[in-house]
N, C-alpha and C positions, 0 to 999 in steps of 0.2 A: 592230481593237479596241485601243485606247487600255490598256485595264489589266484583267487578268484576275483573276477571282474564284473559289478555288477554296477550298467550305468541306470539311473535315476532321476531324470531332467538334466540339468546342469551339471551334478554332481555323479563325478565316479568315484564308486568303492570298492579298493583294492584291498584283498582280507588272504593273510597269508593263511596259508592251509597246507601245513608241513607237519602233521600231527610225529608224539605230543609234543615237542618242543617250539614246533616251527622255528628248526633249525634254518639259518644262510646259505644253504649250500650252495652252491654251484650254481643248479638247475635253479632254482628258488633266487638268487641273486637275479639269471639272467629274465625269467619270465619277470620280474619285479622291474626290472629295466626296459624291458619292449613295451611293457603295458604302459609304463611312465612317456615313454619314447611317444607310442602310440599316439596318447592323450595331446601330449606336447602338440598337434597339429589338426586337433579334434576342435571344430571349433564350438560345439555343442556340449565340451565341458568346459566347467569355469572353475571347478574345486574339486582336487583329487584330497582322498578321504585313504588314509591307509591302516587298517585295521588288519585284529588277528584270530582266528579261529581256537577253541580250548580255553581251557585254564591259563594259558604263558602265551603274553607276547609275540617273545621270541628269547630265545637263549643263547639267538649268537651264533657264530663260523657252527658248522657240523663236523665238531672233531672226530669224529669216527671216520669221517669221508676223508679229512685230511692226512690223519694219523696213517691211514692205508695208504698211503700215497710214501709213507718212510722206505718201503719196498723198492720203491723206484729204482734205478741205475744212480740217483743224482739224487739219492735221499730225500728226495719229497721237493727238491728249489722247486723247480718249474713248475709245478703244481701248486706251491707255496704262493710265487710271484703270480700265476696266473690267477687264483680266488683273491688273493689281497688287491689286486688292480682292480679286478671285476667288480669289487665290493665298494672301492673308492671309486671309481668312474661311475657305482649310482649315489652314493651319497653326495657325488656333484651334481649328478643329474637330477638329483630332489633337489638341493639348493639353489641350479642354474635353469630349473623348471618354469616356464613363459605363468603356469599356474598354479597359485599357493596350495599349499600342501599339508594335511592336518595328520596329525598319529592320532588314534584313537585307540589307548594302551587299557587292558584289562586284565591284569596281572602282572607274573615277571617279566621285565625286559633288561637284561645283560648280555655286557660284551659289544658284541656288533648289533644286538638287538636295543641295546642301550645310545648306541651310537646313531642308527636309524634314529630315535626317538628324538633326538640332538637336533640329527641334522635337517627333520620336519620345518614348516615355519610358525604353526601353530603344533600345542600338543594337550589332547585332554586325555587326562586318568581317573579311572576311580580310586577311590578313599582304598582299597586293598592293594592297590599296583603297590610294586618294588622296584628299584633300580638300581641297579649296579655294574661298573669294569672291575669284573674280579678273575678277569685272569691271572694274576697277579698269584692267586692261591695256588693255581697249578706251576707257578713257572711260568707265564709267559708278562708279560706287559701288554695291555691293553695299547701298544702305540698309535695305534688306526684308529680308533675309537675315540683317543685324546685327542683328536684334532678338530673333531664337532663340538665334542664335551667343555672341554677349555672355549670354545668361542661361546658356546650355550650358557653357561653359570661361574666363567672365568678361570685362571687358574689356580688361585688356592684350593678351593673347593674341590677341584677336581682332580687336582693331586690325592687329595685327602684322601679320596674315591679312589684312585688308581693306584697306592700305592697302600692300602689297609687292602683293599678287596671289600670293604664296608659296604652291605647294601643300604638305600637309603628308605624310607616311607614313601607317601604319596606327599602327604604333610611337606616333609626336607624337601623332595622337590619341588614344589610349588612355591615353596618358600628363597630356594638356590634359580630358582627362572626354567627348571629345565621344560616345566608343565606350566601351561598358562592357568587351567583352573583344575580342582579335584572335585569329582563329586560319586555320592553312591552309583554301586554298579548298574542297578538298575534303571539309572536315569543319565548315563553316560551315553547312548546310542541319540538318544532325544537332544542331550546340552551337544553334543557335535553336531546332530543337523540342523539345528538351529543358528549356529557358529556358523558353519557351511552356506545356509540360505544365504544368511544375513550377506558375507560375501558375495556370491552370488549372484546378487539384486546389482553389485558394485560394478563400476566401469573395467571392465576389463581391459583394455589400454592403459589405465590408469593402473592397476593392478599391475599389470606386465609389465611396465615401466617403472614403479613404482619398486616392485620387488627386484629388480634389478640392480637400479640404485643402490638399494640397502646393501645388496650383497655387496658389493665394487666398494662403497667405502671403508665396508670395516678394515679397520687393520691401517688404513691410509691416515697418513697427518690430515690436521685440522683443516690446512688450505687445499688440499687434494682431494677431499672429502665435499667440501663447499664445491668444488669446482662440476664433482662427476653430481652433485644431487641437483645445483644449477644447470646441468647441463639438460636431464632429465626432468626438470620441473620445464623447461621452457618447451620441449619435443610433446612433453605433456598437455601443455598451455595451448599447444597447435595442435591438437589431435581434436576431432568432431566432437566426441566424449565429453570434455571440457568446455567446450564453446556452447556446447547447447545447452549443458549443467549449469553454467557461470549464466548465461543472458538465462533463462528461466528463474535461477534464484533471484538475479535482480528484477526479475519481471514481476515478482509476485505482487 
């Protein structure tokens, strides 16, 4: 089994399990994407948790899977075009997720595994993770991965990363935005479900709404950006969620 799903109250945790690298491949992309899909209409989860089994992560596309694919009639394209779609249509599906989405990273994560980690909405590491787009070392460009990475820690930084192959510490990332907190490995499973609760307890309307917004504006001008958060804060303002949060607090 590619990725294990293990729900827990409100909180699913998805733990990729593609020993030892917990490689992307294929299979591991798609069961990564159902289980997302799945939750997406679960209403008894409120916080997907995506974790990894081992030492790593994950280290990204399974080039060995890929590589065999050069055999083809068509040198590898359509095989090519179909993992790189498959890979981007879930790291949309974690950004365009109705439910926030935390990485809980415990060692290496590069490449597309680095990219996942990106494209998360929260991400905790411990003080030994790594991360790096170093395909760069073999000949390829990280181009798919630079497109979460640059919105995650912007793009100088991310250049830097993509075009040295430079891995970074737990430290650089936490410091670049890519990790919201580092902590010993020990006490990494504890600070995420605690993170996770805390959400949790939150409006979820408010949540789905909420994280929707965020995504819709980045990248928009200043006045298209006010317009989709107002838009959003008002559908918000109407929602039961808020009505009963808002008159309770002034009730007190």
């Amino acid at each position: 089994m590619t990725v294990d799903a293990d729900p827990s109250g409100a909180i699913l945790r998805l733990t990729l399990n593609n020993p030892p690298a917990n490689v992307l491949s294929l299979a591991a992309i798609a069961a990564l994407r159902n289980a997302l899909d799945c939750a997406a209409g679960d209403e008894g989860v409120r916080v997907i948790v995506i974790a990894a089994a081992g030492k790593l992560f994950s280290a990204g596309h399974d080039l060995k899977e890929l590589s065999a694919h050069r055999a083809d009639a068509d040198d590898g394209k359509a095989f090519f075009e179909a993992t790189f779609a498959a890979c981007a249509g879930l790291m949309q599906a974690i950004a365009n997720h109705p439910k926030p989405v935390i990485a809980e990273v415990d060692g290496v994560a590069t490449a597309a595994g680095c990219q996942l980690v990106a494209s998360c909405d929260l991400a905790f590491a411990s003080d030994r993770s790594r991360f790096g787009v170093n395909g760069i070392d073999l000949g390829l460009f990280c181009a798919t991965p630079a497109v979460a990475l640059t919105r995650a820690i912007g793009t100088k930084r991310a250049m830097h990363m993509l075009m040295t192959g430079e891995m970074i510490d737990a430290a650089a990332a936490l410091d670049f935005g890519l990790i919201n907190r580092s902590v010993p490995a020990d006490m990494l499973r504890a600070a995420v479900d605690q993170c996770a609760k805390t959400i949790a307890g939150k409006s979820p309307v408010g949540l789905r709404i909420g994280k929707a917004a965020v995504r819709r504006q980045m990248g928009m001008n200043l006045a298209d950006a006010y317009a989709v958060a107002s838009e959003a804060i008002v559908e918000n303002m109407l929602a039961k969620d808020a009505e009963d949060g808002i008159a309770a607090f002034l009730g007190r």
